[in-house]
N, C-alpha and C positions, 0 to 999 in steps of 0.2 A: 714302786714303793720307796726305795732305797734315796730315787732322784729326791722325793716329796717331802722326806725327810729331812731330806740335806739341805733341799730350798728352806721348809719351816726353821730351819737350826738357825740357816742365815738369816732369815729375816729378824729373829729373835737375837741377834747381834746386833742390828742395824737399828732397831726400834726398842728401845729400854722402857721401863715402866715409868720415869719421869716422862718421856717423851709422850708417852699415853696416855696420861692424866692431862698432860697439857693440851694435848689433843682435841680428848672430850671435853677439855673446859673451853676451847676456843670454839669449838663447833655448837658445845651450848649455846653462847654468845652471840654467834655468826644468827643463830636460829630466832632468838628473843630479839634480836634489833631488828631482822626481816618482820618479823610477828608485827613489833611496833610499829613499825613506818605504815608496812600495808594496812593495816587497823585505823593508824591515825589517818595516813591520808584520805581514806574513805568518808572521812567528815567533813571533807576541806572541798568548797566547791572547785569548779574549774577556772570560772571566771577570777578567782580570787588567789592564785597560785602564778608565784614570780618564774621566770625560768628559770632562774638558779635553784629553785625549789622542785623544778619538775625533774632537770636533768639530775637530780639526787635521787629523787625519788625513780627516776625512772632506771637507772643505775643497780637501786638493791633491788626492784622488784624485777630485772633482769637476771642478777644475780645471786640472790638470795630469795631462790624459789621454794625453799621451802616455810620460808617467814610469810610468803604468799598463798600457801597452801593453809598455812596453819592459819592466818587470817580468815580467810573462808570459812576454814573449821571455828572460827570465834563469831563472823557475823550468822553462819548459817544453821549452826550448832550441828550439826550432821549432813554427808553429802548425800544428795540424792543418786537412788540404785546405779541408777543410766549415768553418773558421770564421775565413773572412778578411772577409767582410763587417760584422763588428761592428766587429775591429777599426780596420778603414777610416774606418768615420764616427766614431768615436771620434778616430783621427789628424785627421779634417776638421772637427768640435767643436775637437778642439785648437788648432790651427793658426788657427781665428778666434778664439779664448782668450787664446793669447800675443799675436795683433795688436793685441788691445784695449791689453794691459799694455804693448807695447813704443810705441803710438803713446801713451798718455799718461805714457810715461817721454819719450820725443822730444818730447810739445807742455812737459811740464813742463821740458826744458833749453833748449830754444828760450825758453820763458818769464822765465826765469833769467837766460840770456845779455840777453837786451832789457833786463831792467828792470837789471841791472848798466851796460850800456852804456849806457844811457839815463841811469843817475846819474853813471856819470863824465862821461859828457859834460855835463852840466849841473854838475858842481863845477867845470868847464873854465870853463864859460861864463861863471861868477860874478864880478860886478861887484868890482873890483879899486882901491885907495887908489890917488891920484892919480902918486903918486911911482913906487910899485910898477907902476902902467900905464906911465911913460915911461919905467922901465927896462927894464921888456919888452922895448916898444917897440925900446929901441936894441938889445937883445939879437937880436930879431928881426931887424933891418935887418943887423944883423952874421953872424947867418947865411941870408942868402936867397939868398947862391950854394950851400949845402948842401942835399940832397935830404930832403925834413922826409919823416917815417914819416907813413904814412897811418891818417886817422882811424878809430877801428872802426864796420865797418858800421852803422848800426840798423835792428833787424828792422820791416819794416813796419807800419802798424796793423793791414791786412787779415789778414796772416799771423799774427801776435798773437790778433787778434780769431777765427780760424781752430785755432789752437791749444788758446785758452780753450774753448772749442766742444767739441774732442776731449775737450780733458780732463775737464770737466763732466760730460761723457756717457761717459765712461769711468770719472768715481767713481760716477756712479749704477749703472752696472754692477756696480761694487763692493758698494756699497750689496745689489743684488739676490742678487749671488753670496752672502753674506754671510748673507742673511737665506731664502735657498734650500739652502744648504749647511750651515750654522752654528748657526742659532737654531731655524725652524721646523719640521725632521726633530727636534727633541724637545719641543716644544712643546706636549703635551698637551692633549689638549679631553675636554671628557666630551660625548657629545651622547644628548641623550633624546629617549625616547620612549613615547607611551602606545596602544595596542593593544587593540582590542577584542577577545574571542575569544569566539565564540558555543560556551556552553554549558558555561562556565567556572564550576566549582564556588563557593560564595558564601563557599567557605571561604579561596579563593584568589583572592578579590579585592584588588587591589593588588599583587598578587605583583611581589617585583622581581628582576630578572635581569639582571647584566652578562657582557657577551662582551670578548675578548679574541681577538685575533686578528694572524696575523702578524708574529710579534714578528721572526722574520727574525736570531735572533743565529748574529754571525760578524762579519765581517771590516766590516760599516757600521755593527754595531750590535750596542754590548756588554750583555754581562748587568747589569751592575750600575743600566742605564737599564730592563730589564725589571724591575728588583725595585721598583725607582722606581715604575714603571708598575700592578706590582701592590702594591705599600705604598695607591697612592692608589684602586684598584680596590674594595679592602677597608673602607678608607675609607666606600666608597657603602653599608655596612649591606648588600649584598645579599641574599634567601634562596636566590639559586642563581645558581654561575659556569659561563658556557658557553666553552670554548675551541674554539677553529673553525682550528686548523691552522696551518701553516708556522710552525713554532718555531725549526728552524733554517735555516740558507740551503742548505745542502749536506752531507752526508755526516756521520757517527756522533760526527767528533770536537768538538762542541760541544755534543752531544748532555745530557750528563751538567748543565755549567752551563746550559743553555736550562731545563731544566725543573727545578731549583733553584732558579732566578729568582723563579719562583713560589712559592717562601716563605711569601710572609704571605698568601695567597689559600691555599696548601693545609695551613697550619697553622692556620687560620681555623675548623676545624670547621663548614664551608658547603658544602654538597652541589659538585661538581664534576663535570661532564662534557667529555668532550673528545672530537672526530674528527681524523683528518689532513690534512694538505695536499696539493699537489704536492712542494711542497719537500721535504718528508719521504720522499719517497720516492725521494730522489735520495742513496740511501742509507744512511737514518737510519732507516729503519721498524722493523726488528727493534729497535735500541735505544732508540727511541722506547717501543716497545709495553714493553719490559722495565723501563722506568723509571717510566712510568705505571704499572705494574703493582708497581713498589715501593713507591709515594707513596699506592697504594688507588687513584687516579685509574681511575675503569671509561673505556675507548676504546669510543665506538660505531661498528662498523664492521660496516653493516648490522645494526645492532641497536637496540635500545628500553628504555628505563627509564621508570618513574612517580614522578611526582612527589605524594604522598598530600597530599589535601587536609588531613588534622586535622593532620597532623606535620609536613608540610612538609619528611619526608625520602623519598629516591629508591628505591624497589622495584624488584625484579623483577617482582610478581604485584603489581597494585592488590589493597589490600586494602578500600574504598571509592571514593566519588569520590575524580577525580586525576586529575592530566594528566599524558600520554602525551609523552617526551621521544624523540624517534629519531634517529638520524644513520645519514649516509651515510658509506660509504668515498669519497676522490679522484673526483673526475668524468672527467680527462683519465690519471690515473696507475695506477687499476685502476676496477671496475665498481661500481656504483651498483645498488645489488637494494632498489628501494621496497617492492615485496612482501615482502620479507624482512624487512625493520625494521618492518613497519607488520601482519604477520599476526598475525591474531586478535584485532587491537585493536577495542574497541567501537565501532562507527561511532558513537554517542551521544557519543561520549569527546573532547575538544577533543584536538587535540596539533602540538606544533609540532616543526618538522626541521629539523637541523643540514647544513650541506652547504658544506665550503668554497667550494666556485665554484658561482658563481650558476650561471652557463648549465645546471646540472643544471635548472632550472627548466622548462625548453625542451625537455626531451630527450624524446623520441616514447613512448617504452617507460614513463618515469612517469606521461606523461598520459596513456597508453592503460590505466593500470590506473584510472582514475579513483576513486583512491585519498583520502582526504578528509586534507588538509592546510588547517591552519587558520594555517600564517607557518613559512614556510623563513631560517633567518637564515643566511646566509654571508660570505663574507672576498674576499680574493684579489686583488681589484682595485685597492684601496692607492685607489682615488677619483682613479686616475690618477695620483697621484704631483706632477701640475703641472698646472694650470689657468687658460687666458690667458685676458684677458679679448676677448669678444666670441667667439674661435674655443673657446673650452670645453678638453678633455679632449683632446690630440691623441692620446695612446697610450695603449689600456686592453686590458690580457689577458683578452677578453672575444669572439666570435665578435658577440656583437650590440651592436658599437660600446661608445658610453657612458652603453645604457641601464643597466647595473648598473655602474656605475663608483661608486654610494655613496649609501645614505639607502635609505628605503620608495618599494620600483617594485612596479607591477601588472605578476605576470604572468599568463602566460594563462590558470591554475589557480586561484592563489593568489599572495596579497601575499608580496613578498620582500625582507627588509631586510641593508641591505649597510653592514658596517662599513668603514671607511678601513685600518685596523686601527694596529698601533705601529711596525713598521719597514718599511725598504725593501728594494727589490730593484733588480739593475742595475746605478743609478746611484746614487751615495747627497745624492739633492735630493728633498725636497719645496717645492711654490709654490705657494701656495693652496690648499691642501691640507694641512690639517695632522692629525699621527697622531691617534686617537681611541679611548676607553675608551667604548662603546657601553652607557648603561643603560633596559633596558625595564621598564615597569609593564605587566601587564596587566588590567584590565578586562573585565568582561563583556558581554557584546553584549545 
């Protein structure tokens, strides 16, 4: 009791009551401009948002989660039963968020006040002409029965030294937030890879293929960053674009610019395939499939195209050698039929399968058909999103951890390559982790 005390005396040293009005006035602030931004941005389509407008926005609503809390509470007017636990650690991320900013808004006036103080008091001190000293002097003697105003404090070294401390580690914070929020969620990479595929036509050696994945547009992540994403896709020459799902975040109305985005990949004249997501299916599927299906874009959902070796364009019926392209429907949002995309194909025939979520990999019913898959390529997992050093991957939407959280993993089948993909979900941070344009060559074994 005695220790508890003696803590509560010193902190009641350290924290005055200016400093706590100041406090609670900045944290009000901090709170009503998150409110604003999240509120406003929510009217503002995708299509129609600059990047300098998203990286702002994507910023406070990184940062200032609890103005995105409170947003919700303004469009929804009350949360439903089942979803007060997001909210919660989102309020407890906050709440350590403002403490960073408001202790190095306190170590910075603390800092301010000393070194002010510290120079008047040192012009005080400053050696004075001989004359000017003894008139002081008599001035002084003249008033020493009046009660002189007392000097201002100076802030200690330790507390000084204590303060610089906060603050340093609170701009590196900055620093972090900044290049998690701001820079590296657009940051594009391309990452390769080359792939043997036993029994791969010699016609179709070299063949190169980029994926795209997860673009995620909506309210983290605007269209005009997917066009981006695909201007430089097209860029790679590829002979074949695989899209692997989750285009938009939610529901039909982004629907229309998500897959407009794609522009210069599907005015490219380059073979194009695509399957769904989960995202998609949180009420976008039908417009999804209608849009695709405007654009020429074939959906595989539980189905199969070839890829002919002389033309290098996509079939229904091989009409020689050629590799066999299939995709799955959603793994967690509707059912996965491997037999179904893969009947009648030539067990001879190389071919590779689309599947946004890995864990399809795993699933009992495909390895019981023991079905010949020669590289499942899928999405979903974003590579985690943040990646500390030493602890890895803390949160990956994956049942088996951060084995597919991104890159060529063995699984029990067959090889599975996991793109990071282009946007986010959640929260809008990436940290070591940065979006990626996936391009494959394949080779023959």
């Amino acid at each position: 009791m005695p220790s508890l005390v003696h803590a509560l005396a010193r902190l009641r040293t350290l924290v005055r009551g200016r400093d706590v009005a100041v406090v609670a006035l900045l944290y009000v602030l901090l709170v009503a401009l998150g409110t604003w931004e999240g509120y406003a941005f929510t009217t503002t389509l995708p299509e129609a948002v600059s990047m300098p407008r998203q990286r702002l926005h994507n910023l406070l609503d990184g940062l200032l989660l609890h103005g995105r809390i409170a947003a919700k509470l303004v469009r929804e007017r009350v949360y439903h039963v089942g979803d007060l636990g997001f909210p919660l650690v989102m309020h407890a991320v906050g709440w350590g968020v403002h403490a960073c900013v408001l202790v190095f808004f306190l170590a910075c006036r603390r800092g301010l006040v000393a070194w002010w103080t510290r120079r008047a008091l040192g012009s005080e001190a400053a050696p004075q002409p001989e004359h000017v000293a003894a008139g002081a002097a008599t001035v002084a003697m003249a008033q020493s029965t009046q009660t002189l105003a007392p000097l201002p404090r100076v802030v200690s070294r330790r507390r000084m030294l204590l303060d610089a401390g906060a603050g340093l580690t609170t701009l590196a914070g900055a620093g972090l937030a900044y290049d998690a929020f701001v820079y590296e969620p657009f940051a594009v990479r391309v990452a390769r890879y080359t792939i043997a595929i036993k029994g791969l036509p010699k016609q179709l050696e070299g063949v190169r293929m980029v994926q795209l994945t997860d673009t995620h547009v909506g309210r983290r992540v605007p269209a005009v960053y997917v066009r981006q994403v695909a201007e430089r896709a097209i860029g790679l020459r590829p002979d074949v674009v695989l899209l692997t799902g989750d285009y938009v975040h939610s529901g039909e109305g982004h629907v229309q610019a998500s897959i407009a985005s794609f522009a210069p990949v599907l005015g490219a004249k380059v073979p194009v395939v695509a399957v769904l997501g989960n995202h998609d299916f949180y009420g976008a599927d039908k417009a999804l499939r209608r849009e695709f299906a405007r654009y020429g874009v074939p959906l595989l959902e539980n189905g199969r195209l070839f890829l002919d070796a002389a033309t290098r364009t996509l079939l229904e019926v091989p009409a020689g050698p050629a590799l066999c392209i299939a995709g799955l429907s959603d793994y967690t949002e509707d059912r996965i039929i491997p037999a179904k995309a893969l009947a009648g194909v030539d067990e001879a025939m190389p071919r590779i399968v689309l599947c946004h979520n890995p864990d399809a990999a795993e699933d009992a019913t495909l390895l019981a058909t023991g079905l010949r898959i020669d590289l499942m390529l899928s999405g979903h997992t974003h590579g985690g999103q943040v990646r500390l050093p030493l602890l890895g991957t803390p949160i990956v939407p994956s049942k088996f951890g951060s084995k597919y959280a991104a890159g060529l993993v063995a699984g029990p089948a067959f090889p599975v390559l996991v793109c990071r993909g282009i946007g986010m979900s959640i929260i809008p941070v990436r940290w070591n982790v940065p979006p990626e344009i996936l391009e494959l060559t394949l080779v023959g074994a």
